[in-house]
ZADOVO-379819 format. One line per field, with one value per residue (C-alpha): residue number from 0; x, z, y. Coordinates in steps of 0.2 Angstrom, whole numbers, plus 2048, in hexadecimal, padded with zeros to 3 digits. Example, Ala and Ser with C-alpha at 12.3 -4.5 7.8 and 13.67 -1.06 7.14 Angstrom:
<sites>
bamar	(0/1)
x	(83E/844)
z	(827/824)
y	(7EA/7FB)
</sites>
This chain:
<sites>
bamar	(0/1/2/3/4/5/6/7/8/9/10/11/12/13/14/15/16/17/18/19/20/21/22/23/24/25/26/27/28/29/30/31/32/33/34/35/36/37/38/39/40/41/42/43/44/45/46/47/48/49/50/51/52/53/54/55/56/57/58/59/60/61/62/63/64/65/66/67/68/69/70/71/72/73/74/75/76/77/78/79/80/81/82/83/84/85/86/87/88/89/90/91/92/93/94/95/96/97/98/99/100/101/102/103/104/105/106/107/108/109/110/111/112/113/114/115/116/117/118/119/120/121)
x	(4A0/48F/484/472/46B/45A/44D/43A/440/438/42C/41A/40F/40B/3FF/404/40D/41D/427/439/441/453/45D/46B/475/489/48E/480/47C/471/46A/467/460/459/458/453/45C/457/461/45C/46D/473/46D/470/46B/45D/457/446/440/449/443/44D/44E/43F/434/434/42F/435/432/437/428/428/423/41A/409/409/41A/41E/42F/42D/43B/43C/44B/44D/44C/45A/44D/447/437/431/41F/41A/40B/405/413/417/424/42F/433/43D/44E/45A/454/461/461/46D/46E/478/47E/488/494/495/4A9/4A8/496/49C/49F/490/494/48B/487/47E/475/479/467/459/451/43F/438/426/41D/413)
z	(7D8/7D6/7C5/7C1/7B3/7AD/7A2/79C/78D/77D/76D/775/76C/772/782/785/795/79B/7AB/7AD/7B9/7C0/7C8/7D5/7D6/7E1/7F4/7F8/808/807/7F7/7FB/7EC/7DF/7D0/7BC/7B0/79E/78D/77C/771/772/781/794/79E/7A8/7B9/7B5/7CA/7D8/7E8/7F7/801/80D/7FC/7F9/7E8/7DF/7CB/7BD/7B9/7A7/7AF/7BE/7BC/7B2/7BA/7C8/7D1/7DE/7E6/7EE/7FA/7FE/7EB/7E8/7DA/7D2/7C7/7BC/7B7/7A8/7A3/794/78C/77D/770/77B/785/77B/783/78B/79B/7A9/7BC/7C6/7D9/7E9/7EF/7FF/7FF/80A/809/80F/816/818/806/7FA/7E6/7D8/7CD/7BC/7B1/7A1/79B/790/780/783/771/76F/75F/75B)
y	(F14/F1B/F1B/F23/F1C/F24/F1C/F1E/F2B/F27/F30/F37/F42/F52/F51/F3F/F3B/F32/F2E/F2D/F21/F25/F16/F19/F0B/F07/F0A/F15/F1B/F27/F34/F45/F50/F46/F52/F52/F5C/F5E/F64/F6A/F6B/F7B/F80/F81/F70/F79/F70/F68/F62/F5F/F53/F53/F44/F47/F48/F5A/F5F/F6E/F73/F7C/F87/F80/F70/F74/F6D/F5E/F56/F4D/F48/F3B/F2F/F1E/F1E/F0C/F08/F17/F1C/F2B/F31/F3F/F3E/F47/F4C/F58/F57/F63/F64/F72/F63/F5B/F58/F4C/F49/F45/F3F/F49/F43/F46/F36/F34/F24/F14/F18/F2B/F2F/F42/F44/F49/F42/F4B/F3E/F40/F32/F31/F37/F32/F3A/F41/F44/F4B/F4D/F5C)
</sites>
């Protein structure tokens, strides 16, 4: 059994800054992707940054700029860093990961957090 759990979401005025944690946790071998996903009710869950497990970065270019994903693999952890933050970014921000299994090393698990509100004020 493998769980994500994100936290860091919360209420920041426009311009201020947040960073996002995202907690793997269970029989984990190994992570590949580590990803973040945001959704506004209504819309499409949109990818916001990707990392692969060698620290690759990859952004959405409505964040790219003033956010950063980073990982820490022996911690099985997860971080967005967001800077600049305007009221367009308001969303339910969730970790998605590929997680590969103690039990079955050859089989990649999607597995998504539950996610964490981002609120920003104008």
């Amino acid at each position: 059994q493998v769980q994500l759990v994100e936290s860091g979401g919360g209420l920041v005025q426009a311009g201020g800054s947040l960073r996002l944690s995202c907690v793997a946790s269970g029989t984990i071998l190994s992570i590949d992707a580590m990803n973040w996903y945001r959704q506004v009710p209504g819309k499409q869950r949109e990818l916001v940054a990707t990392s692969t497990k060698g620290g690759s970065a990859n952004y959405a270019e409505f964040v790219k700029g003033r956010s950063t994903i980073s990982r820490n693999n022996a911690e099985k952890t997860a971080y967005l860093q967001m800077s600049s933050l305007r009221p367009d970014d308001t969303a339910v921000y969730y970790c998605n990961a590929g997680v590969r299994m103690t039990q079955n090393p050859a089989l990649v698990v999607n597995v998504w957090g539950p996610g964490t509100q981002v609120t920003v004020s104008s």
